[in-house]
N, C-alpha and C positions, 0 to 999 in steps of 0.2 A: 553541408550540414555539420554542424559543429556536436552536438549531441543528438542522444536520442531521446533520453529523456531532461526536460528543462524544467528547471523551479519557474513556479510563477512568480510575476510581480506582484507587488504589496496591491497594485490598482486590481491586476486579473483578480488577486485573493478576494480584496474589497467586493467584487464582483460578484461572486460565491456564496461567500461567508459573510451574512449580515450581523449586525447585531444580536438579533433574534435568534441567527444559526449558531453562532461563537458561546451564547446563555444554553442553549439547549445542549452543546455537546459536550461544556464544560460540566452541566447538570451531570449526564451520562457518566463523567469521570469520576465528580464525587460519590456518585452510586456507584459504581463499582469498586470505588478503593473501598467504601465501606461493608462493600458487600463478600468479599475475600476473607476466605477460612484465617482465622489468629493461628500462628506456628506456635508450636510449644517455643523453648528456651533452647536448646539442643539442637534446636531443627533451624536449615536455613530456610529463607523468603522464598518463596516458588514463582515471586510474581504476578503482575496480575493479568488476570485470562478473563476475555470477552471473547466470548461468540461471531464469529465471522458474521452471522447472521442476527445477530443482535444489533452491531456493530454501523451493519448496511441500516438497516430498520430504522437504526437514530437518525443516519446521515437522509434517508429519504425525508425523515421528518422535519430534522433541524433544516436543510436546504429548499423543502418544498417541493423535489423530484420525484420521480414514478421506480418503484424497483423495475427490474428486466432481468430476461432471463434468468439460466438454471445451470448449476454445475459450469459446465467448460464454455459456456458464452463470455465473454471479453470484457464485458464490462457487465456493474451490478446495478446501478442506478440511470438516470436519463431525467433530465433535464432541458427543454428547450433545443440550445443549437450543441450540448456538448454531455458526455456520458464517462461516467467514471469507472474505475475497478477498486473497489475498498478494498483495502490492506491494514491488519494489525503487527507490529510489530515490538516485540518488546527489547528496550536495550538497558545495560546499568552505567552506570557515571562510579569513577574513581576519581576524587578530587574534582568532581564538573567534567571531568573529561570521557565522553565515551569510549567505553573497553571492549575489546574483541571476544570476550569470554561468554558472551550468551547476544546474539543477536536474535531468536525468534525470526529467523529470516524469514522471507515469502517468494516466493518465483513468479515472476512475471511471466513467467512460459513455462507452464509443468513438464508440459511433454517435451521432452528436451530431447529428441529424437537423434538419428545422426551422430552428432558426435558425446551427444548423451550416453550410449555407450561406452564410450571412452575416457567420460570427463572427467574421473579421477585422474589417470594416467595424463589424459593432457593439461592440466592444474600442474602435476608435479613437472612433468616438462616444461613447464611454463611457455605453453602454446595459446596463448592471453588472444591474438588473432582470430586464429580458427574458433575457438572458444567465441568469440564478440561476434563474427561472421554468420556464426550458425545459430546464434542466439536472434543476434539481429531479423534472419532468414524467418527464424519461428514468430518471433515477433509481427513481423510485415502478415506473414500468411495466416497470423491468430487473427488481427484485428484490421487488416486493409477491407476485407468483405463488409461488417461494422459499420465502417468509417463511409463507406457506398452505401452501403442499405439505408442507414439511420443519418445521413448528413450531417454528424458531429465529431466535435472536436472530440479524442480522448484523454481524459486523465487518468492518472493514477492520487488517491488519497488514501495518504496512510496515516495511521494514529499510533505515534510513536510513545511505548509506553516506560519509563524510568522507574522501577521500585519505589511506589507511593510520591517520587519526590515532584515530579515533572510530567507534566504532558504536551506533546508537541505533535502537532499535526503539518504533514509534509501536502503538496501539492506538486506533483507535476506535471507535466504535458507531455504526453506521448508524439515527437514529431516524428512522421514517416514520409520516406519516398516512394511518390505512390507514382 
C-alpha cells in the first residue's frame, strides 16, 4: 500500500459528481458566500463557515445518496456500493499559493487515543511514525466494521474553502488493509 488516503481519478470523480451534482453544489457556494456577515473596515475576514450538517444535506442532495448515521459513525452519507465522510475545511491563498496560517483542519480520527495523549510531545520530537501507526490503527478500527457491514467503498469529501475566492472540492479514498 502505497497511501492510505488516495485522490480519485477525474473518471472515479465523473462517476460521483454529475453535472447536475457539480450545479447544485456550486449553487450551495454561491449561497453561502452571500450569505456571510460584511466585516466592518477594521475587522479581518472570519471566513466562510457551513455547517457540517448543512454541508452533508447538500451533498446527499446534489449526489442522490441516503444520509447515515449520527455523531461518531464513519461515514455521513451512502450511496449504492461506496459511502463518504463530509468534510469542511477552510484554507487561504497568498499569491495562489496555500498558507499554513489557518487551515480549519478536521480529523479523520477524533479520538486519537494512545498516543493522543502524547501528541503534542511527540510532533515536537518528531516521532512522524508512531504518530502515522497509531493514527493508521484508529483509522482501520473506526471504519473496517463499516466497510463489513455496509459493503462499500469509503471516501472522504471535502469542501475546501478560500476567502470568497475559490472553491475546491477534494475526494479521496480511504484504502485499508483489511
Amino acid at each position: 500500500m502505497d497511501y492510505v488516503l488516495e485522490p480519485l481519478s477525474l473518471k472515479e470523480l465523473n462517476n460521483i459528481f454529475d453535472e447536475k451534482a457539480i450545479s447544485i453544489l456550486d449553487y450551495l457556494m454561491t449561497k453561502y458566500v452571500y450569505a456571510q456577515p460584511e466585516v466592518q473596515v477594521s475587522q479581518k475576514h472570519q471566513g466562510i463557515q457551513i455547517p457540517k450538517e448543512h454541508l452533508e444535506q447538500w451533498c446527499v442532495q446534489a449526489l442522490g445518496a441516503s444520509p447515515v448515521g449520527a455523531g461518531n459513525y464513519p461515514i455521513d452519507i451512502k450511496k449504492n456500493d461506496w459511502g463518504a465522510d463530509i468534510k469542511s475545511l477552510a484554507c487561504q491563498l497568498t499569491n495562489n499559493i496555500v498558507n499554513n496560517s489557518k487551515s480549519g483542519e478536521a480529523s479523520l480520527a477524533q479520538n486519537f487515543k494512545g498516543a493522543g495523549k502524547i501528541l503534542d510531545k511527540l510532533f515536537a520530537n518528531k516521532e512522524y511514525e508512531i504518530i502515522k501507526d497509531e493514527w493508521l490503527d484508529i483509522v482501520f478500527q473506526k471504519n473496517a466494521n463499516v466497510i463489513k457491514k455496509e459493503g462499500i467503498k469509503i471516501f472522504t469529501i471535502s469542501s475546501s474553502l478560500e476567502v470568497i475566492k475559490n472553491f475546491t472540492y477534494v475526494v479521496l479514498n480511504l484504502i485499508l488493509k483489511t
